[in-house]
C-alpha positions in Angstrom: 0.0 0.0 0.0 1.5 3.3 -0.6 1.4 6.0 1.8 -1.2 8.0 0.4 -3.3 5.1 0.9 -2.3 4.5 4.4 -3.2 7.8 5.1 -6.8 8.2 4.1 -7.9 6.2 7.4 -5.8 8.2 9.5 -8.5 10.8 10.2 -10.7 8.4 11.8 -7.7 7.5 14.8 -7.1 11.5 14.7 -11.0 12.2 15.7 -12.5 12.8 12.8 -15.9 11.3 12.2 -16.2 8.3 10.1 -17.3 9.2 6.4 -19.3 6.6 4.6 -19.9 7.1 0.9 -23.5 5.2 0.0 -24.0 4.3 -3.5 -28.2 5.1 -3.4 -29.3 3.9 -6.7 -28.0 0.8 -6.1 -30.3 -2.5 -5.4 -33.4 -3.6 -6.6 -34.8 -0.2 -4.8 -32.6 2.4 -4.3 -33.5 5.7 -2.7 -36.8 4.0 -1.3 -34.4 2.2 0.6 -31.2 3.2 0.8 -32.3 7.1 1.7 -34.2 5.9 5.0 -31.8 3.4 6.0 -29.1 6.5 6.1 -31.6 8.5 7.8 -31.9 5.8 10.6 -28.0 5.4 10.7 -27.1 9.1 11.2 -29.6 8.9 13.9 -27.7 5.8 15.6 -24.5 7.1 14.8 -24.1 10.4 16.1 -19.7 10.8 15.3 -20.5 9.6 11.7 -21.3 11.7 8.6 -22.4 10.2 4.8 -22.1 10.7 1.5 -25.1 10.5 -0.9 -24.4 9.1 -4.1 -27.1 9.3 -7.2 -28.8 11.9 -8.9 -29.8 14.3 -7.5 -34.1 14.7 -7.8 -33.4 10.9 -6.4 -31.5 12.7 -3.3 -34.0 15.1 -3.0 -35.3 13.9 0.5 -32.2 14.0 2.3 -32.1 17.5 1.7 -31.0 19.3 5.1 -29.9 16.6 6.7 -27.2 17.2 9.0 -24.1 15.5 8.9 -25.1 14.8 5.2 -23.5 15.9 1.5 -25.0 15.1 -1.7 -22.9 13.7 -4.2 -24.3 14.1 -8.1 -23.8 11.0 -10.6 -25.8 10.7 -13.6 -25.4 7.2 -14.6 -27.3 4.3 -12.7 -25.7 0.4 -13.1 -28.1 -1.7 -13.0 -28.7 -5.0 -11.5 -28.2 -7.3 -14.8 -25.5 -4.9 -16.8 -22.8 -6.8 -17.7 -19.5 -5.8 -15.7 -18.2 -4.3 -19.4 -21.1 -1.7 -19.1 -20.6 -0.9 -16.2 -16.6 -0.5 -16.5 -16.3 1.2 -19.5 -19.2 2.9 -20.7 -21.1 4.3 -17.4 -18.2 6.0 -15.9 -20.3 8.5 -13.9 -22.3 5.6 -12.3 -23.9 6.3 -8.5 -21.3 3.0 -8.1 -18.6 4.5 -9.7 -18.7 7.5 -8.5 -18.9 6.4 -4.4 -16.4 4.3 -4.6 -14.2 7.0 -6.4 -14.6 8.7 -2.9 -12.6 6.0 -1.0 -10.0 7.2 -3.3 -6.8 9.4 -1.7 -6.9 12.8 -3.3 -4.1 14.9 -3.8 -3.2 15.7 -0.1 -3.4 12.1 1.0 -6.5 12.0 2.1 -10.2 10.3 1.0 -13.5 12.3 1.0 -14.5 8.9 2.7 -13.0 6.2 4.4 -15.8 3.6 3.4 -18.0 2.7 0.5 -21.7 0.9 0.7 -23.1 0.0 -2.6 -26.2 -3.2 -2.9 -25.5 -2.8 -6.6 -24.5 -5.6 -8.6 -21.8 -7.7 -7.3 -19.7 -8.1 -10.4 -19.8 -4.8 -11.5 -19.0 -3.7 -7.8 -16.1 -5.8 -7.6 -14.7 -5.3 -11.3 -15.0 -1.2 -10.9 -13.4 -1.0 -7.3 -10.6 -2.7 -8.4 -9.7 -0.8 -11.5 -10.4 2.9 -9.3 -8.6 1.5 -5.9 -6.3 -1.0 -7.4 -5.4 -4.6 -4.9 -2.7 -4.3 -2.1 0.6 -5.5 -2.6 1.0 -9.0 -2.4 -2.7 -9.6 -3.1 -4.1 -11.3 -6.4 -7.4 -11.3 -6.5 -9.6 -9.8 -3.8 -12.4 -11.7 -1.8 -16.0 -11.0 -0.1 -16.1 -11.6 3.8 -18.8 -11.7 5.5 -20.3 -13.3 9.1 -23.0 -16.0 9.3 -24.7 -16.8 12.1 -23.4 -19.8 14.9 -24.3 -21.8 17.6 -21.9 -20.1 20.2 -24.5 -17.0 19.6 -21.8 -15.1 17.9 -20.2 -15.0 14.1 -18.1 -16.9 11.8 -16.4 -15.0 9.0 -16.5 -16.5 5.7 -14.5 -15.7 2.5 -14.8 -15.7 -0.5 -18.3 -15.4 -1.2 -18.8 -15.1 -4.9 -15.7 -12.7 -6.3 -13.2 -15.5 -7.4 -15.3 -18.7 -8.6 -11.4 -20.8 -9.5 -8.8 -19.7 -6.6 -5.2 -21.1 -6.9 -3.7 -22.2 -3.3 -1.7 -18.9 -3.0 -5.4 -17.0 -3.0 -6.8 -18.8 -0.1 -3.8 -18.5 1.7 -4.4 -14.7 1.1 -7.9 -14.9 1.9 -7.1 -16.5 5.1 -4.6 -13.5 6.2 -7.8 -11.5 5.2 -10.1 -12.5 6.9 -8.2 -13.0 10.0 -7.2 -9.5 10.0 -11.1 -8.6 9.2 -12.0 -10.8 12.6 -8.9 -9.1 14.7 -10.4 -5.6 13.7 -14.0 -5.7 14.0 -14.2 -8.3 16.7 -11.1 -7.7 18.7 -9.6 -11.0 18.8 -6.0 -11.0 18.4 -5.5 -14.6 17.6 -8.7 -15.7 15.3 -8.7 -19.5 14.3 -8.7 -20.5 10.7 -10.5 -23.1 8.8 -10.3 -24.2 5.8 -13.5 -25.7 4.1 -13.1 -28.9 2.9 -15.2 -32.8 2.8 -14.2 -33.7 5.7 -11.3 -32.5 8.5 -8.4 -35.1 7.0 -5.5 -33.6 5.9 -5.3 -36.3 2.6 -8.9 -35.2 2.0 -10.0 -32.8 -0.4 -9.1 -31.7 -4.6 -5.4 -31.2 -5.4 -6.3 -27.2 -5.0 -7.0 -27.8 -1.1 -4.3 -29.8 -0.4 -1.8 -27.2 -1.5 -3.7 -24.4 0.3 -3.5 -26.5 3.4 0.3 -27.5 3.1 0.5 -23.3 2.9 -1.8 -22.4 5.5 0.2 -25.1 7.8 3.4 -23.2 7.0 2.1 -20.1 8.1 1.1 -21.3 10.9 4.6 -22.7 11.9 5.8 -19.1 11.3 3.5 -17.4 14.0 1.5 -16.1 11.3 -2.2 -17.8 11.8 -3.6 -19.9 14.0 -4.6 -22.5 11.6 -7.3 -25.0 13.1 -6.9 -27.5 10.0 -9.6 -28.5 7.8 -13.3 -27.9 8.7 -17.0 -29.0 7.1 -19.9 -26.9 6.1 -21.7 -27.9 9.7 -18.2 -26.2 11.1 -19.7 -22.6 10.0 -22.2 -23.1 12.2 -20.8 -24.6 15.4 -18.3 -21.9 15.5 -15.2 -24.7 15.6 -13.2 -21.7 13.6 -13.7 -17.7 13.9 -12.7 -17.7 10.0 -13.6 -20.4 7.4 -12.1 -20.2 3.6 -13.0 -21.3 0.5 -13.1 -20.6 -3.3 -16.3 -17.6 -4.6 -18.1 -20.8 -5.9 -18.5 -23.0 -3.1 -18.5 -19.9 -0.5 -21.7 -18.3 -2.9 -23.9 -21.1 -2.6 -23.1 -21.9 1.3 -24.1 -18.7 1.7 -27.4 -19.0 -0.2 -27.9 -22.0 1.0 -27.9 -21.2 4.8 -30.1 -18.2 3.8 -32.6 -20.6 2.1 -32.4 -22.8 4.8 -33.0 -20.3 7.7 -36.2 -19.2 5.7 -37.3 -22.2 5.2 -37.3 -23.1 9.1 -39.3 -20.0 10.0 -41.9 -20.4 7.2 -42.4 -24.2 9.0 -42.4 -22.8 12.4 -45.4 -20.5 11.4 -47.2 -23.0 9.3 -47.1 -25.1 12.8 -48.2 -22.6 14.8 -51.0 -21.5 12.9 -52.5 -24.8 12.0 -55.5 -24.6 14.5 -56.9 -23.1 17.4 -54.7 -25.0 20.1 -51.6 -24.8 18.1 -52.4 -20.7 17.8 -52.9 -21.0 21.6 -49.4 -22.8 22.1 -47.9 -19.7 19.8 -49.1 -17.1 22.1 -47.1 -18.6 24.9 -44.0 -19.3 23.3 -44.7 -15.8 21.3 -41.2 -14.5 23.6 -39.6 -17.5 22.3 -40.2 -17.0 18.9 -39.3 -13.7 18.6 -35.9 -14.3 19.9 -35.6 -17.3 17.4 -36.5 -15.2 14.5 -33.8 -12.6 15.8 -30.7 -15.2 15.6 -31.8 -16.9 12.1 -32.6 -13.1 10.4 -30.4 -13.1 7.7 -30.8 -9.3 7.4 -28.7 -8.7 10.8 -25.5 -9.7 8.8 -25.9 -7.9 5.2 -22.8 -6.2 4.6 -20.2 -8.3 3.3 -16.3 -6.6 2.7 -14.5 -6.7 -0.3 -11.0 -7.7 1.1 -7.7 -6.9 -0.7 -8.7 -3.6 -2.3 -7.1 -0.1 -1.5 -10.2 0.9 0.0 -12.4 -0.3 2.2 -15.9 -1.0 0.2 -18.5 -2.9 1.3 -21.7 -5.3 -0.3 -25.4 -5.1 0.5 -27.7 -7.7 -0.6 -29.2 -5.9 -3.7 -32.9 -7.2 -2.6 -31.7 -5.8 1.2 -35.1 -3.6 3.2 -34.3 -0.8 4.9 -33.3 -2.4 7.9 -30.7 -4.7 6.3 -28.7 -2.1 4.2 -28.5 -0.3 7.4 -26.8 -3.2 9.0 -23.7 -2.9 5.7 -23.8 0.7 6.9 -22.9 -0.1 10.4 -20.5 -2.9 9.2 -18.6 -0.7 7.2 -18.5 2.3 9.8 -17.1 -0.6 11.7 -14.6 -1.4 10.0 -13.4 2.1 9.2 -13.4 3.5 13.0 -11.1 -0.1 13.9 -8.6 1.2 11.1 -9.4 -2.6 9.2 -7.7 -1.2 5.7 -4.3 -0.8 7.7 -4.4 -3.6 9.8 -5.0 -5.9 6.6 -2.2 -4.3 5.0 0.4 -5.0 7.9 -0.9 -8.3 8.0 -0.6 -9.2 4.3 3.0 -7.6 4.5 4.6 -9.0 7.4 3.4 -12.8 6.9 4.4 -12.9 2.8 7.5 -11.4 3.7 8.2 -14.4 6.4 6.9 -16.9 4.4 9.4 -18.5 1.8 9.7 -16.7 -1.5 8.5 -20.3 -3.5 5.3 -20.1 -1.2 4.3 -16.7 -2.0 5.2 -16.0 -5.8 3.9 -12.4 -5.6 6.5 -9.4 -4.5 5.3 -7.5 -1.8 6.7 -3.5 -2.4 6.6 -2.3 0.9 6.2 1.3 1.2 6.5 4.3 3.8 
């Protein structure tokens, strides 16, 4: 990361509020969602100031708000452009031009230290990286986000969706991501690592996962993760790791799968419960219960997922995400920006490629001031 980089978080350890840029054209909705979940975040978040994003008779409500600047962009990518479009020919795109605010101007600093976009994912993902460019000594970049576990906390889980074929040397990346991610926002200094595979045998697994475990092994033995070995799906869920890694494709539909799955249960629960008088009776009692239950499985509590590796922190809401859940990405990326999670990845990334040996880690890290 070069210095100008470095220094775009510094304002948030100096005392200045946390700046979130918010793409709000993005999604399925956009301002019908995206304006009132702002609203209800600079209410919550009194230290913290946004930047609107779209055109501007979309903006139009937020006029006055305090803490609040609106940001014109005449261009709108939608949810099924190709990543081409969206690239090269709507280059003053709500998308495009929030996350161009994450970017280090001139003096070294960012407008913002954080970008939230629900927009489409591939377009998201190709146009951050060609405006921010990857870290030194990172590839490819990866989603992170948390899912729900037994321990009543999180497990972080990367990637999600960005790289559907990883090499070994990227989930050895993602795993010095995502531990860095968990150190951050969580706190924990030592986070244990996982590594999804069929089963938690070391000769289990394609050729792809054996290599990424012989690497994440090493890296271990150098003090720079604390590897658990491999894990299974059900290990997401029991919490057996704080971080569990894996290639876009398999990540994508765990992901969509849990969600599936978590709806699923709840639409049974109600069908139960509603399926005569008695069993309405029985619901009215456990009514405490199953409020509680329907808190822990809502998917919508974790929206917000991070694109890792970027020089910039920018962050993913579901593009179908209500009010309430693209204010959770909000607070996830305010999160990360106040715990400084762009530097702290960076001095991860550099420090363990740099002790690992040079045939494990084919990339050159340029480490600069």
């Amino acid at each position: 990361m070069n210095s100008s980089s470095v220094q775009s978080l510094a304002g948030v350890a100096d005392g200045r509020p946390v700046r979130l840029a918010v793409d709000c054209m993005g999604g399925d909705h956009g301002p019908s969602i995206t304006l009132p979940a702002c609203r209800a975040f600079l209410d919550r978040h009194p230290d913290a100031q946004l930047l609107l994003v779209g055109r501007p008779e979309a903006l139009a409500p937020a006029e006055g708000w305090a803490r609040c600047e609106r940001i014109a962009a005449s261009e709108i990518v939608e949810m099924d452009d190709p990543v081409e479009v969206a690239l090269r020919r709507k280059k003053d795109s709500s998308m495009r031009v929030a996350i161009s605010q994450v970017k280090p101007a001139d003096d070294g600093r960012a407008p913002a230290d954080a970008c939230v976009s629900a927009g489409n994912t591939g377009a998201l993902m190709a146009v951050s990286r060609y405006v921010l460019k990857t870290l030194d000594g990172i590839d490819r970049p990866a989603i992170a986000t948390v899912m729900p576990n037994e321990k009543d906390g999180y497990t972080t889980v990367l990637d999600l969706g960005a790289n559907v074929d990883c090499e070994p040397e990227h989930l050895l990346q993602f795993a010095l991501m995502g531990a860095a991610l968990v150190t951050a926002v969580e706190g924990k200094p030592d986070p244990k690592v996982g590594l999804l595979n069929i089963g938690e045998e070391v000769i289990k697994g394609s050729d792809t996962i054996k290599r990424a475990g012989e690497l994440l092994r090493s890296a271990a033995d150098a003090g720079l993760l604390n590897f658990h070995g491999n894990v299974e799906g059900n290990d997401i869920f029991k919490g057996t790791t704080d971080v569990v890694v894996c290639d876009g494709f398999v990540g994508n539909v765990a992901l969509k799968t849990a969600e599936g799955l978590a709806a699923m249960l709840s639409s049974f629960i109600k069908q139960e419960f509603t399926r005569n008088a008695y069993a309405k009776l029985a619901a009215l009692v456990a009514l405490p219960v199953l409020r509680h239950f329907k808190h822990r499985v809502d998917h919508r509590r974790y929206n917000g997922a991070a694109l890792l590796g970027l020089r910039g922190l920018v962050f993913k809401s579901h593009g179908s995400a209500d009010a309430f859940a693209f204010e959770q990405a909000l607070h996830r990326a305010y999160d990360a920006a106040r715990n400084r999670l762009l530097d702290r990845v960076h001095d991860r990334i550099v420090e363990s490629l740099q002790a690992l040996p040079a045939a494990e880690t084919p990339v050159p890290v340029t480490k600069t001031a």
